[in-house]
N, C-alpha and C positions, 0 to 999 in steps of 0.2 A: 332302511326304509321298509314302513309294511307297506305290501302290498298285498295281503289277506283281501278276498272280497268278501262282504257278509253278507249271509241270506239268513231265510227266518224260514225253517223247515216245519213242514205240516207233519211233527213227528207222531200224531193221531194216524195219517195217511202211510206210514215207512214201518218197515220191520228194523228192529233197533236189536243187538244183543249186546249184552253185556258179557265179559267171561272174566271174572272173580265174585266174590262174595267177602272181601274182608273192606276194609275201613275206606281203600280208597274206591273200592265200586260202591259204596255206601255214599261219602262225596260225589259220583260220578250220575248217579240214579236220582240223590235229592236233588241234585242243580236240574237237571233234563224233568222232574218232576214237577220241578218249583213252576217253573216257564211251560210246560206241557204237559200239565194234568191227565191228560189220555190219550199218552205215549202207549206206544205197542211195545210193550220190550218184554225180551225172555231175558234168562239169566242161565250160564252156564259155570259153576266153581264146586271145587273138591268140600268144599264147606265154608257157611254163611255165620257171617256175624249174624247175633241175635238182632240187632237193628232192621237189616238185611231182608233179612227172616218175616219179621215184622211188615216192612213195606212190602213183600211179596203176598203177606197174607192177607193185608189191606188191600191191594192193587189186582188180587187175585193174576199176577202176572204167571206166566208159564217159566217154571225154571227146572234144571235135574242138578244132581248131585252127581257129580263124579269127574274125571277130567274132561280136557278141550281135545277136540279132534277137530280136524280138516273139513268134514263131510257137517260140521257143526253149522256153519258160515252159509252152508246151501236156503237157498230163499230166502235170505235179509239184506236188506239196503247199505244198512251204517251199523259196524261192528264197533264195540269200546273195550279194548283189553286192559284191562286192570288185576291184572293176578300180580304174586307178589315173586313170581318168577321171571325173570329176564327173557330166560331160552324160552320160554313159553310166549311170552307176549313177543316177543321177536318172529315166532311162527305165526300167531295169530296175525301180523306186518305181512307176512309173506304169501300168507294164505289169502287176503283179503285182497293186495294186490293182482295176484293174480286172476283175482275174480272183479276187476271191477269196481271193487266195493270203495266207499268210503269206510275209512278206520283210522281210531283215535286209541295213540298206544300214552295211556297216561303217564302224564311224568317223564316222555320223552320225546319232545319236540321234531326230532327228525322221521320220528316216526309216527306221524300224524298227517291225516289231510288236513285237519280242519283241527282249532282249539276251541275248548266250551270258556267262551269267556264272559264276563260278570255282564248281570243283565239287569234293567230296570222295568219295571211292567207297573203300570198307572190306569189301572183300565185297559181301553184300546191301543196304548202308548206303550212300544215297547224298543229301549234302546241296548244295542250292544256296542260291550266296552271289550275292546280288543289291546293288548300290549304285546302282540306277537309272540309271545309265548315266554318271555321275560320275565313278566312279574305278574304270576295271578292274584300274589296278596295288594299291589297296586289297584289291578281289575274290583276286587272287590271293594275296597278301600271310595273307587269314586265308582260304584254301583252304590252303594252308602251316602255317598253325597250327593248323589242326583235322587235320591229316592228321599231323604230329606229337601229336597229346595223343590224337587216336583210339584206343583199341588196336587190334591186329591179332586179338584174343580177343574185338573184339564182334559178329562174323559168328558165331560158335559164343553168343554169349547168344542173338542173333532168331535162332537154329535151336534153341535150346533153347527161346524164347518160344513160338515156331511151334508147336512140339511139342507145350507145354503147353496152349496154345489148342487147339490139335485135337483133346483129350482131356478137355476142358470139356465137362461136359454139360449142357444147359438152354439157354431161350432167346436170343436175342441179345439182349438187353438184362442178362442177368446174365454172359454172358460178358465186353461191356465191363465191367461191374464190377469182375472178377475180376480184370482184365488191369489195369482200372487201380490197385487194391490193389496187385496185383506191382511194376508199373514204380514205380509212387509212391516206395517204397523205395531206389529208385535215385536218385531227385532229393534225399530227405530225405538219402543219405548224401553227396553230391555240397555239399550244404550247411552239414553236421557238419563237412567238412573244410576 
């Protein structure tokens, strides 16, 4: 059973670290990039892919060169260990724990609060696909498929929904109502076809 809850974090608003610089903080950086163009993130690894390297010097993010320490972790929210060390990322689980923190030890399930899983963004429309930490090649797989059958026209329905909501008068309990008569219409025809 998942029972993951999903949220959709203001990672503009959050200190973010990262600690590796090879292929999979590379995966790790474009997915949180893709979805949150101005993310706060540092970067802490003994040495950077040149990809790496690159989105750092694009993103003018804050990173050093050299290993992870403990006192690394002080003032950020959400840590992502991705180095290609075990005993390291295993510290990095331990250290963050005890602070608190959300941390996402990649590649190893048990050692995560949270998993970065495959995302669809259509405009204002943004859905998360979760498989519990199973199959992220599955996650990506129907992040693909909803991003083909999406249209590119349902950003302009939730700005026309938006609209209509704002325009609703009466208290909130009759405006869910309203709203949900409208949208209803959309499932019912979604099922005619």
């Amino acid at each position: 059973m998942n029972e993951l809850y999903p949220i959709f974090l203001k990672a503009d608003q959050l200190r973010i670290l990262i600690v590796g610089g090879g292929f999979v903080a590379l995966e790790k950086l474009t997915f949180l990039l893709k979805s949150s163009p101005r993310a706060n993130v540092s970067l802490i690894s003994v040495d950077y892919i040149p990809e790496v390297k690159d989105i750092i010097h694009q993103y003018g993010f804050y990173h050093e060169t050299r290993p992870y320490e403990s006192v690394d972790l002080n003032g950020y929210s959400i840590v992502i260990g991705a180095t290609n060390d075990p005993l390291v990322n295993e510290q990095i689980y331990s250290d963050a724990k005890s602070r608190n923190m959300l941390v996402n030890i990649a590649d190893n399930p048990p050692l995560c609060d949270f998993y970065m899983g495959g995302i669809v963004t259509k405009g204002n429309l943004k859905l998360a696909i979760s498989t519990n930490g199973k199959s992220p090649t599955m996650a990506k797989r129907l992040r693909q498929f909803f991003e083909l059958i999406l249209p590119e026209s349902i950003d302009e329905l939730l700005t026309n929904i938006n609209e209509y909501r704002r325009h609703l008068k009466g208290d909130f309990e009759y405006k869910v109502v309203e709203l949900n008569k409208l949208t209803q219409s959309m499932i019912e025809k979604a099922n005619n076809n």
